[in-house]
C-alpha positions as a Markdown table, in Angstrom:
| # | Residue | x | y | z |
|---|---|---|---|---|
| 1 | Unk | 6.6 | -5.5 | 0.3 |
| 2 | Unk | 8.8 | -6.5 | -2.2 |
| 3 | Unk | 12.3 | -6.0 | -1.8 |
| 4 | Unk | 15.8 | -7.2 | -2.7 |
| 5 | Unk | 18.9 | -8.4 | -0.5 |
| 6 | Unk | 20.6 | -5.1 | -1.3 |
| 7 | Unk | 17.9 | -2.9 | -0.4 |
| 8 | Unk | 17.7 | -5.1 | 2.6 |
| 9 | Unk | 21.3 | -4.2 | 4.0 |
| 10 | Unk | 20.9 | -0.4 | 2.4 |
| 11 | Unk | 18.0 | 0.3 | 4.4 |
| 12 | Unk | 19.3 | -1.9 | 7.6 |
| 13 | Unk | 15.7 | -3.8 | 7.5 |
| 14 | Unk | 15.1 | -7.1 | 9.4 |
| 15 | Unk | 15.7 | -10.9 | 7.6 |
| 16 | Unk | 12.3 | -12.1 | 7.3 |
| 17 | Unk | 11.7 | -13.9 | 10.9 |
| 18 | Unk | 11.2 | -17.3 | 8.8 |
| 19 | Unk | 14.7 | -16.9 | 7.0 |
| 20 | Unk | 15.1 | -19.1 | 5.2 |
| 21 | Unk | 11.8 | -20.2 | 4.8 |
| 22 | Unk | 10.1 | -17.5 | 3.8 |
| 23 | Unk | 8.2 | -16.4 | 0.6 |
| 24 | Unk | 11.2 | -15.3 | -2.1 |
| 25 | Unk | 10.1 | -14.3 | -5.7 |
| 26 | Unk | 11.8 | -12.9 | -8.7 |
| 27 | Unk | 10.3 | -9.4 | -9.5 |
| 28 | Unk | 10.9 | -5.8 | -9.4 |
| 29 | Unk | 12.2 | -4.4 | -6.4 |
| 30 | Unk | 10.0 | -1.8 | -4.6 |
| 31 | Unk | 12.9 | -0.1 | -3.4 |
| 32 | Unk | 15.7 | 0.1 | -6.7 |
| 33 | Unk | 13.4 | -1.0 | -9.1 |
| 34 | Unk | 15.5 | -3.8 | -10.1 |
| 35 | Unk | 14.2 | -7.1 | -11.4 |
| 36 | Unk | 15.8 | -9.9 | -8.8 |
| 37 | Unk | 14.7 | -12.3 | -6.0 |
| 38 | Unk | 13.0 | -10.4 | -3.7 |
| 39 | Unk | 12.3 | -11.1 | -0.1 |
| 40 | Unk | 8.1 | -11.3 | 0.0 |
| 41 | Unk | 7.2 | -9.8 | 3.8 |
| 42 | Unk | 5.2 | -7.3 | 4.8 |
| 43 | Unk | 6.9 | -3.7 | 5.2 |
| 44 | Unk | 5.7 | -3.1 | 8.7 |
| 45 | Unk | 7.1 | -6.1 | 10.1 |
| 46 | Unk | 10.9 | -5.5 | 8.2 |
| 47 | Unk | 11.1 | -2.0 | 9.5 |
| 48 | Unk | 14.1 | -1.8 | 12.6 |
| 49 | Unk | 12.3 | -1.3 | 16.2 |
| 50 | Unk | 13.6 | 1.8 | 16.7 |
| 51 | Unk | 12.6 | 3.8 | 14.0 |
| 52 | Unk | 9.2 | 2.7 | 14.7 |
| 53 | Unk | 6.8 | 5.6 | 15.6 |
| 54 | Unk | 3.8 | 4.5 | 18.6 |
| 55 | Unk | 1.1 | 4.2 | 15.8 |
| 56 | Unk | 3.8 | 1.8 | 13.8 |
| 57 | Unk | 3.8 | -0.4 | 17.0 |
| 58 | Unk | -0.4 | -0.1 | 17.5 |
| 59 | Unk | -0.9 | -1.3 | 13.9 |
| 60 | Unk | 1.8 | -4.2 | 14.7 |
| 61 | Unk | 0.4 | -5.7 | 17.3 |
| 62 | Unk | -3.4 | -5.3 | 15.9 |
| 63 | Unk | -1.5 | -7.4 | 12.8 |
| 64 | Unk | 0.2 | -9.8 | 15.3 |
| 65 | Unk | -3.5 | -10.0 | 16.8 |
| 66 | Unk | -5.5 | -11.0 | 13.6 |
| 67 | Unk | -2.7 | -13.6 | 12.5 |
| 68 | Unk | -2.9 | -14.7 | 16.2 |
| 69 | Unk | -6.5 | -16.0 | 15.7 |
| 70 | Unk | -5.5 | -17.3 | 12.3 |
| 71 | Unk | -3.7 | -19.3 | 13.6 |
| 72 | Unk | -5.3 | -20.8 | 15.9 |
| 73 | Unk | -7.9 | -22.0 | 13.2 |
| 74 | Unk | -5.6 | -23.6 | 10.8 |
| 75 | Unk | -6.0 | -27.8 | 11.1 |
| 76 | Unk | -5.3 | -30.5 | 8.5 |
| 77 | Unk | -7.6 | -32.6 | 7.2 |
| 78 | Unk | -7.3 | -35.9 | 5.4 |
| 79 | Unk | -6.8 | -35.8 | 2.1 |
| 80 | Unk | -7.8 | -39.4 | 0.7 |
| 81 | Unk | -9.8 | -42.2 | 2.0 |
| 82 | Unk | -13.2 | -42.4 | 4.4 |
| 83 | Unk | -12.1 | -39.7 | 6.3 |
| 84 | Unk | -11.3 | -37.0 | 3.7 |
| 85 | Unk | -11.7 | -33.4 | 4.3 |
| 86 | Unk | -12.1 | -35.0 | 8.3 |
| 87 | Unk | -9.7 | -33.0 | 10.5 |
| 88 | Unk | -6.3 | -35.4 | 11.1 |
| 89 | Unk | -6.0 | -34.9 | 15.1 |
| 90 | Unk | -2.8 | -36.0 | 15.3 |
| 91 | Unk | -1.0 | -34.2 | 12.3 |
| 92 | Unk | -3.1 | -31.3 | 13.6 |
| 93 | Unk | -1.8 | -31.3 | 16.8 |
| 94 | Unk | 1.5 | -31.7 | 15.6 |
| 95 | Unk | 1.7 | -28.9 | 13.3 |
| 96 | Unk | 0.1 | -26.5 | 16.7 |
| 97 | Unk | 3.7 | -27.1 | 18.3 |
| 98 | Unk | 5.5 | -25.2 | 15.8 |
| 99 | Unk | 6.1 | -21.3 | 16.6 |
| 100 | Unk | 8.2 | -18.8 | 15.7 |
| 101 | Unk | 9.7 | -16.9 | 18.8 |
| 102 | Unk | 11.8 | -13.7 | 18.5 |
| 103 | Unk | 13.0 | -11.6 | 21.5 |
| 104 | Unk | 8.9 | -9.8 | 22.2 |
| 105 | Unk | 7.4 | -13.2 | 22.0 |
| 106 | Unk | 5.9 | -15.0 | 19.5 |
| 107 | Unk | 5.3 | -14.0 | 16.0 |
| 108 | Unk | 2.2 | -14.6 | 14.7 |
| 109 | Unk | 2.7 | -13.6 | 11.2 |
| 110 | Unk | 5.6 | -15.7 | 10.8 |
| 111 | Unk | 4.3 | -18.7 | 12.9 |
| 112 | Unk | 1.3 | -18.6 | 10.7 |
| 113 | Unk | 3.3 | -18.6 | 7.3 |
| 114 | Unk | 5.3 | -21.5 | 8.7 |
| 115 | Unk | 2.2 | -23.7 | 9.4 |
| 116 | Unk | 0.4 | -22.8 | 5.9 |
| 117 | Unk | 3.8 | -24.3 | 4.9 |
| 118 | Unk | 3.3 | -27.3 | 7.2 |
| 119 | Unk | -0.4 | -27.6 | 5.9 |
| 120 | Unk | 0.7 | -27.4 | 2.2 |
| 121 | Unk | 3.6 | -30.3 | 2.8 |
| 122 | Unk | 1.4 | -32.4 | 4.7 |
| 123 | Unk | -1.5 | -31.8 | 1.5 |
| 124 | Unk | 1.5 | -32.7 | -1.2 |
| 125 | Unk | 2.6 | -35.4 | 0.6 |
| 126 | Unk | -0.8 | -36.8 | 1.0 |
| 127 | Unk | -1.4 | -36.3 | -3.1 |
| 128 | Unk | 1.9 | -38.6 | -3.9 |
């Protein structure tokens, strides 16, 4: 969902659990319609806790479940050299310490958002 800082206040939805490293593009609000930087997260996951109905929370944690095991699967590999496209252990295992806690636990959506961000850097970084 796409949606501005306004909006954000106005509707009293969640910052992004990566603030402020989450996804922020300029387009069209879904909300006001108004073209601005928008906050890039999916609606579910923005809406407060307690205006969540029991199906709300069943097709959160089935969400939380599927980026769960995404997660888990994400390495980095090598990028030049002998051992390209080789998984790097060590950056690997580096990157599998980062996670993004709130007060339920961990959050899987944002903790795998955060390490595609980690895999992307280390990729860059290795292109330079």
């Amino acid at each position: 969902m796409l949606y501005c800082e306004s909006c954000r206040v106005l509707k009293n939805y969640k910052l992004p659990a990566l603030y402020p490293y989450h996804d922020q593009v300029h387009a069209e609000c879904e909300i006001c319609n108004r073209k601005t930087e928008c906050y890039n997260y999916p609606a579910l996951l923005i809406k407060p806790d307690n205006q969540k109905t029991t199906e709300d929370r069943q097709l959160e944690q089935a969400i939380q479940n599927e980026y769960e095991q995404k997660t888990k699967q994400l390495v980095i590999t090598y990028v030049r050299g002998p051992g390209a496209g080789k998984i790097d252990p060590i950056a690997t295992e580096a990157m599998r310490q980062v996670w993004v806690k709130t007060k339920l636990g961990t959050d899987w959506y944002a903790t795998y958002e955060l390490r595609k961000k980690m895999q992307q850097g280390y990729i860059q970084r290795e292109n330079k």
